[in-house]
N, C-alpha and C positions, 0 to 999 in steps of 0.2 A: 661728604654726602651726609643730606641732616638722617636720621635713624628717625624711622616711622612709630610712632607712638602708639602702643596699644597697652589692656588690658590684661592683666592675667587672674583665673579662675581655678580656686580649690576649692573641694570637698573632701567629705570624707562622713562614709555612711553610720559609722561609730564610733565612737571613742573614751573607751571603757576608760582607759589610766587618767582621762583627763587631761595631757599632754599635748594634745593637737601637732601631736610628733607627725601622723601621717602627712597632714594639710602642710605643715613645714617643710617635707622633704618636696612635694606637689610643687610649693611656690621656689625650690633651688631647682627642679630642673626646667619649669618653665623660664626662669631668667636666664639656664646656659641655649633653652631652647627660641628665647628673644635674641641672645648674642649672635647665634651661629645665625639668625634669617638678616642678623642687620635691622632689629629691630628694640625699641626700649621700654620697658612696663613703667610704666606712670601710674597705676594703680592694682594691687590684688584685693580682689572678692573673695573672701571664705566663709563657707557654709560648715565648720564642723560640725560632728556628730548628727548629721540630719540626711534621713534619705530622699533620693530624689525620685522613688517611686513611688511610695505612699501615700493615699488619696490624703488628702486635710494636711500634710506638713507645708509650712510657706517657707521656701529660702529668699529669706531678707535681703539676703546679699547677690540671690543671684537678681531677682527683681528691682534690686540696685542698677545691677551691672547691668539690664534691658532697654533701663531708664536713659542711661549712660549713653549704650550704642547706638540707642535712637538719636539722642542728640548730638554723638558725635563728639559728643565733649565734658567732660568733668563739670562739677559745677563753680569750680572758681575758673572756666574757661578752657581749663586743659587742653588741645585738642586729644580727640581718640578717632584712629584710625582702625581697630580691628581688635582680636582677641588670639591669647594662647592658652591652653589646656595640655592636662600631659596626657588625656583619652577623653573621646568622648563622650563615654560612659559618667565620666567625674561630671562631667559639663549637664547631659542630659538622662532620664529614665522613660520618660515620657513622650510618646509624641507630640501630643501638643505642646512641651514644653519645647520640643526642636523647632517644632512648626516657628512656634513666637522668637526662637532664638535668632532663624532665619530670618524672618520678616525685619527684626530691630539691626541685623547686622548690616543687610542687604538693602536699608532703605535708602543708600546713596551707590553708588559706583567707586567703584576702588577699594572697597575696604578687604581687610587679608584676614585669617585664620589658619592657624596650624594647630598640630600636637604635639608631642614629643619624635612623631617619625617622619612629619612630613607639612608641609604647606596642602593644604585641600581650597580650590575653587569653587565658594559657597554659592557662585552665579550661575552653577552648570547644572543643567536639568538632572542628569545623572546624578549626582553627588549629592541633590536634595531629595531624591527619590531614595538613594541608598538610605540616607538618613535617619527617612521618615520611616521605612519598611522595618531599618536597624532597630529604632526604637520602640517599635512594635514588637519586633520580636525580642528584644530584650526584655518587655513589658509580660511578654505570655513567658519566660523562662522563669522571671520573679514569682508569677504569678503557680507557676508551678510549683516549686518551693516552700513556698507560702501554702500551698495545696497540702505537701506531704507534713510541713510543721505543723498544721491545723489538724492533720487526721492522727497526727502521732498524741498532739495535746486531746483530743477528743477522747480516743483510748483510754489516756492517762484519767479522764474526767468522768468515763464511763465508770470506772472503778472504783474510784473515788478516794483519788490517791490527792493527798496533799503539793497545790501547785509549788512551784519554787517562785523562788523570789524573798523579798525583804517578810519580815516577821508582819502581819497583821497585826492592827492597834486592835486590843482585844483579847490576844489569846498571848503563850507564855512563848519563849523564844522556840518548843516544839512546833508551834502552831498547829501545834493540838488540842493545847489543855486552857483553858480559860483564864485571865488575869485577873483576880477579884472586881479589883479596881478600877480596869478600862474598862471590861463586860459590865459590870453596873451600870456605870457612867454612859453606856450605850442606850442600856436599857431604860435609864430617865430620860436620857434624849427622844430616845422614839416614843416613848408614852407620852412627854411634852408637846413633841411636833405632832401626835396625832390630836393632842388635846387642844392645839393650837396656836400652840407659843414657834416663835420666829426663830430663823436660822440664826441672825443674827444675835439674838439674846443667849441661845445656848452655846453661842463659841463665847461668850462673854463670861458666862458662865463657865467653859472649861479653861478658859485662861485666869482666872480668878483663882481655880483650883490647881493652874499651873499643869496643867495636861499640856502636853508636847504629842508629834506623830512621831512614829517608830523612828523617821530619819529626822528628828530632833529639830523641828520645824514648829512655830505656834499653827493651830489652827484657824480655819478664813470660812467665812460660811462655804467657796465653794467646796473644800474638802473634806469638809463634814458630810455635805452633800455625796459628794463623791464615798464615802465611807457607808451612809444609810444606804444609796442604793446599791451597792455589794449586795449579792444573794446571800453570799457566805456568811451573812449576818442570821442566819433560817438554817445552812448545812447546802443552801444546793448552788449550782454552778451556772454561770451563762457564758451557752457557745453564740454566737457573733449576733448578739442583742436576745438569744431565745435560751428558754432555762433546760439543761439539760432533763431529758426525761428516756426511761427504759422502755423496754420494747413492749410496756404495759399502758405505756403512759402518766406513769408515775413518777414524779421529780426524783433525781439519783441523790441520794442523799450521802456524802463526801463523809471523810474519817478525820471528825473533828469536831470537838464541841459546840454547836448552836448559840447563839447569843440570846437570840428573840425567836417565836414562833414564825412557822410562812405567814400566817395568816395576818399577824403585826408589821413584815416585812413588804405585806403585797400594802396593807394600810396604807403604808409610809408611799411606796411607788406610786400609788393613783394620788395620792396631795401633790409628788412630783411633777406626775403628766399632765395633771391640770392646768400646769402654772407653762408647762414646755412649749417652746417653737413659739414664742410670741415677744412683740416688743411694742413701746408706745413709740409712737409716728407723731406726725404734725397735727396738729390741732386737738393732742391726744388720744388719737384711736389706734386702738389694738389691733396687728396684722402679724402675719407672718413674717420671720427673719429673714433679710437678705440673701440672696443666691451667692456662691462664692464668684468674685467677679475673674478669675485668675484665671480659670477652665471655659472653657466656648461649651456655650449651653446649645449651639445650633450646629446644626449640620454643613451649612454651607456660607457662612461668612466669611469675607476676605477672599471666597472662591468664586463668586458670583459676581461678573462684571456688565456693567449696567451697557446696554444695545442703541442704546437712543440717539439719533442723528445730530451731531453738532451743526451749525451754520456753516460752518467749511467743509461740511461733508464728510467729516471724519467722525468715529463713534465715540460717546463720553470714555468710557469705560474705565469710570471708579466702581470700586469693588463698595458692591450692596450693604446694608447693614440691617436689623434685623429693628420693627418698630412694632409696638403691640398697638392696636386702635380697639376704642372701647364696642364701634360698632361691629367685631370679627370676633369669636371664638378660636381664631390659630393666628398665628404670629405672620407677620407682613415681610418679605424682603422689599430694601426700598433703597436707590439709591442717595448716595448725602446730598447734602447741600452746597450751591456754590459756594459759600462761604468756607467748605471743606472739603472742594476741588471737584464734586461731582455736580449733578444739572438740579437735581431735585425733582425731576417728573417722572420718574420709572417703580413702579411697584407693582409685585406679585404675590399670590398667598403663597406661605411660605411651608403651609403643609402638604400641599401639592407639589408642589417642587421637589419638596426633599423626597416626598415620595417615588416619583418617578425617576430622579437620580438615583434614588438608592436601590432600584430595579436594573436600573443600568450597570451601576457597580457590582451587582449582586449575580446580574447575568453573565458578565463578563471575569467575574473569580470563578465564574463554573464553566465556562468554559476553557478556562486557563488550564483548570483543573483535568478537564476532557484530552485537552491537547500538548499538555506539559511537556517537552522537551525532555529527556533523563539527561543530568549536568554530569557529565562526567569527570574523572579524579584531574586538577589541576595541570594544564600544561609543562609552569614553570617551576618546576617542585624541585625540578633537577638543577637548574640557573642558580636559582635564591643558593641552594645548598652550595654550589662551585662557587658565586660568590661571597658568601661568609668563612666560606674556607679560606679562599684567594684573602679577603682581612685578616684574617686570623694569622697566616703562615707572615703577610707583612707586616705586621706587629712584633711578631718574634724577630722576625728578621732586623728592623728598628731599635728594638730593646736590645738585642746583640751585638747592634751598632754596624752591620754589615750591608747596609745604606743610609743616603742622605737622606736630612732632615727634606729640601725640596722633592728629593723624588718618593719617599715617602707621604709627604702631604697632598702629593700632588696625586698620585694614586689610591691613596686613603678617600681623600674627595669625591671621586669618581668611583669607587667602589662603592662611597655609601649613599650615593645619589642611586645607582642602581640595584645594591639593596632593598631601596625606600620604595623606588617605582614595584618592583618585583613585589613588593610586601603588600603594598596598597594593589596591586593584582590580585593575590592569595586571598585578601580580606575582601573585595569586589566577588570573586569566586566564591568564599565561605559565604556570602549574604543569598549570591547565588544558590546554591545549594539548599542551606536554609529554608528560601521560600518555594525550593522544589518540594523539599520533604516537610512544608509546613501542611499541615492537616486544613483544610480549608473546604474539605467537602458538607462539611458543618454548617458552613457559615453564616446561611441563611439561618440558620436557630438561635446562633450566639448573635445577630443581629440585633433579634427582636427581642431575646428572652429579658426578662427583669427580673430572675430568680437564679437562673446557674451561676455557677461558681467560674465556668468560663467566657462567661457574656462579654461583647465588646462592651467598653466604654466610648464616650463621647469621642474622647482623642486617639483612641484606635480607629475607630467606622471613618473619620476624618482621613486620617491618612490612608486610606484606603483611596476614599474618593479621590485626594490628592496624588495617589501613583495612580492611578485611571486621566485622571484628566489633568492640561495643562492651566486650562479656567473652563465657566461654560458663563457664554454671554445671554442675555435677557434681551433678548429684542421687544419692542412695542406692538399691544397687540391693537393700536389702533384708539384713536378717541372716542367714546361712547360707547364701546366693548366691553367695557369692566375688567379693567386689567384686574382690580385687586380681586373681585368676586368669583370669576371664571378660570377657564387654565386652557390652555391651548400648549401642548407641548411641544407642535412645531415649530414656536417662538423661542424654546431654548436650542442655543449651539453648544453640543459639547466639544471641547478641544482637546482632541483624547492623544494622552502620550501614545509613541509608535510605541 
């Protein structure tokens, strides 16, 4: 029988020694865990030292590996059939990035996915629901984290404690006390750059004089940059883009020697912001910088399938795509074009829409919350436990040679098949659980807000909508109605999961 071809995928959130020991051990047991399904890795993706929660990080390789599944195939032809992972969690942090992992796996029929414990059916509604919820909540746990490490380093900044980390170009390996020779050297720079002179002539200038950065690196205009706008170049600190200040109002001024004045330090910042968030375009004109294209800017893309009558009587339903027209103020859902498998007649404004979806999602978390079920403790807690026992005593029993190699394999088999099932229960229950005691009476705040610390993002509010509903179609509101102008929300179907 040929052995199905697939992919395997590491990560690994850090990797202080440099050693990519973790990501190594990831890719031995994905290939015992290719052996045992009967299956063969034709290619690994690794992503060391990068996490896969944090906003602005791009995994290269896992956007490789997307590329990949979509096609089906490697680029010298390979075929690819599927992916293994040794947990989820290596694979995704994000929900949108499960969303898209889905979509690229599942764009043909047949293809397979496992982990280290189990084969998982990426085609079943439940198991993409689980997913996407997973991801979510794994996304509000980091985020928690990230919460208490923020507030512990805040403390530490309130007082004006010397951060850790690598020694600042500037100051003496205390990072306290001033280096003659780099703090001067700062100080003609910033008087230069405010006098007028380029980034690029004063790295020129520090390489001439053979200035290195503290990790023994030449300097590039951008890390000079990066160096002036340091606050700690003034004495004071920035917590997440804003300069600390006391409960007077007053910048926190840190325990450590100053280089340059604030008032030299804010000089240098507005030459920066002048010049920020802009790029030259076609015909030369100046705009703003690209959106990242990686993260779904909208609400309801790929979930929106288009209602419009084909000839045969059947409805199109290609999923909408989002198209801005110069004559609208809010963005269009529209369906594609033939030439991209959809009709090309179907559009709706797209900020009505979301609107009133996200009324729907939003009524429907609140009531969930009214009517919630209490999940109680695990049925099989007692099973799992009898059978990992029942392995454990046949192993000994193996090892002591006091049965056969057959009736031990053949039992071993079947114990860890129902192990697997039992576990993938337990973990179906924990997600359970989970979203009974997720806090969600909030949610309309963290919806809308664009200042707390626990706002949904994009690719949370998504998966939301996506456990609410299976798609919601766009039916036509008729010729001469204005579909794109007006809204009529009788014209959407939602298709709500049970």
């Amino acid at each position: 029988m040929d052995l199905v071809p697939v992919v395997s995928y590491e990560r690994a959130s850090a990797d202080k020694a440099k050693d990519e020991h973790t990501v190594a051990d990831q890719r031995k047991v994905n290939r015992r865990t290719a052996e045992r399904l009967g299956w063969q890795i034709v290619r690994s993706f690794t992503d060391n030292d990068k996490s896969a929660a944090k906003d602005g990080v791009v995994r290269d390789e896992f956007e490789q590996m997307l590329r990949v599944l979509r096609a089906g195939k490697l680029p010298d032809g390979t075929p690819v059939r599927g992916c293994v992972v040794v947990a989820e969690d290596r694979l995704v942090r994000r929900a949108g990035d499960y969303e898209r992992f889905i979509d690229a796996i599942t764009v043909v029929d047949g293809r397979v996915f496992a982990d280290a414990r189990d084969t998982k059916d990426l085609y079943s509604e439940n198991v993409e629901s689980m997913g996407l919820m997973g991801a979510v909540i794994s996304r509000m746990e980091v985020k928690k984290m990230r919460r208490r490490v923020t507030q512990w380093h805040r403390k530490r900044a309130e007082e004006g404690t010397i951060p850790n980390g690598y020694r600042p170009f500037g100051w003496k390996d205390d990072k306290r006390t001033l280096d003659p020779a780099q703090s001067d050297a700062i100080r003609q720079a910033v008087r230069q750059l405010i006098a007028g002179r380029s980034l690029n002539s004063i790295v020129m200038d520090w390489q001439r004089q053979e200035f290195v950065t503290t990790r023994g690196n030449a300097w590039t205009p951008q890390t000079l940059k990066q160096l002036l706008r340091n606050p700690r170049l003034c004495g004071w600190r920035r917590i997440k883009g804003d300069i600390l200040k006391d409960a007077n109002g007053a910048a926190v001024v840190g325990q450590w020697e100053a280089v340059i004045t604030p008032q030299e330090w804010e000089a240098v910042q507005a030459i920066f912001d002048a010049r920020r968030g802009k790029q030259v375009g076609e015909h030369g004109v100046v705009g703003d910088l690209p959106h990242d294209f990686r993260e779904h800017r909208y609400l309801l893309t790929s979930i929106l399938r288009c209602g419009r009558p084909r000839e045969d009587g059947t409805l199109c339903m290609a999923k909408l795509r989002v198209a801005q027209h110069p004559d609208f103020d809010h963005h269009v859902y529209q369906c594609r074009s033939k030439s991209y498998g959809g009709c090309g007649r179907l559009a709706r404004r797209g900020d009505k829409v979301d609107e009133y979806i996200t009324e729907a999602v939003l009524a429907k978390l609140e009531e969930r919350t009214v009517t919630a079920p209490e999940v109680g403790p695990w049925a099989g807690a007692s099973d799992l436990e009898e059978a990992e026992e029942q392995l454990r005593e046949l192993r000994q029993h193996w090892h002591m040679k006091k049965i056969s190699n057959p009736l031990f394999f053949a039992e071993a088999e079947r114990l860890e098949a129902e192990i697997a099932r039992l576990t993938t229960e337990r973990e179906r229950h924990s997600v359970a659980v989970q979203r009974a005691q997720a806090d969600i009476t909030d949610v309309r705040r963290r919806w809308f807000s664009e200042t707390d610390d626990d706002r949904l993002d994009m690719s949370q509010k998504r998966a939301y909508v996506r456990e609410a509903f299976h798609a919601i179609i766009v039916h036509p509101v008729g010729q001469g109605n204005g579909s794109r102008s007006t809204f009529d929300h009788s014209k959407l179907e939602p298709i709500w999961r049970a």
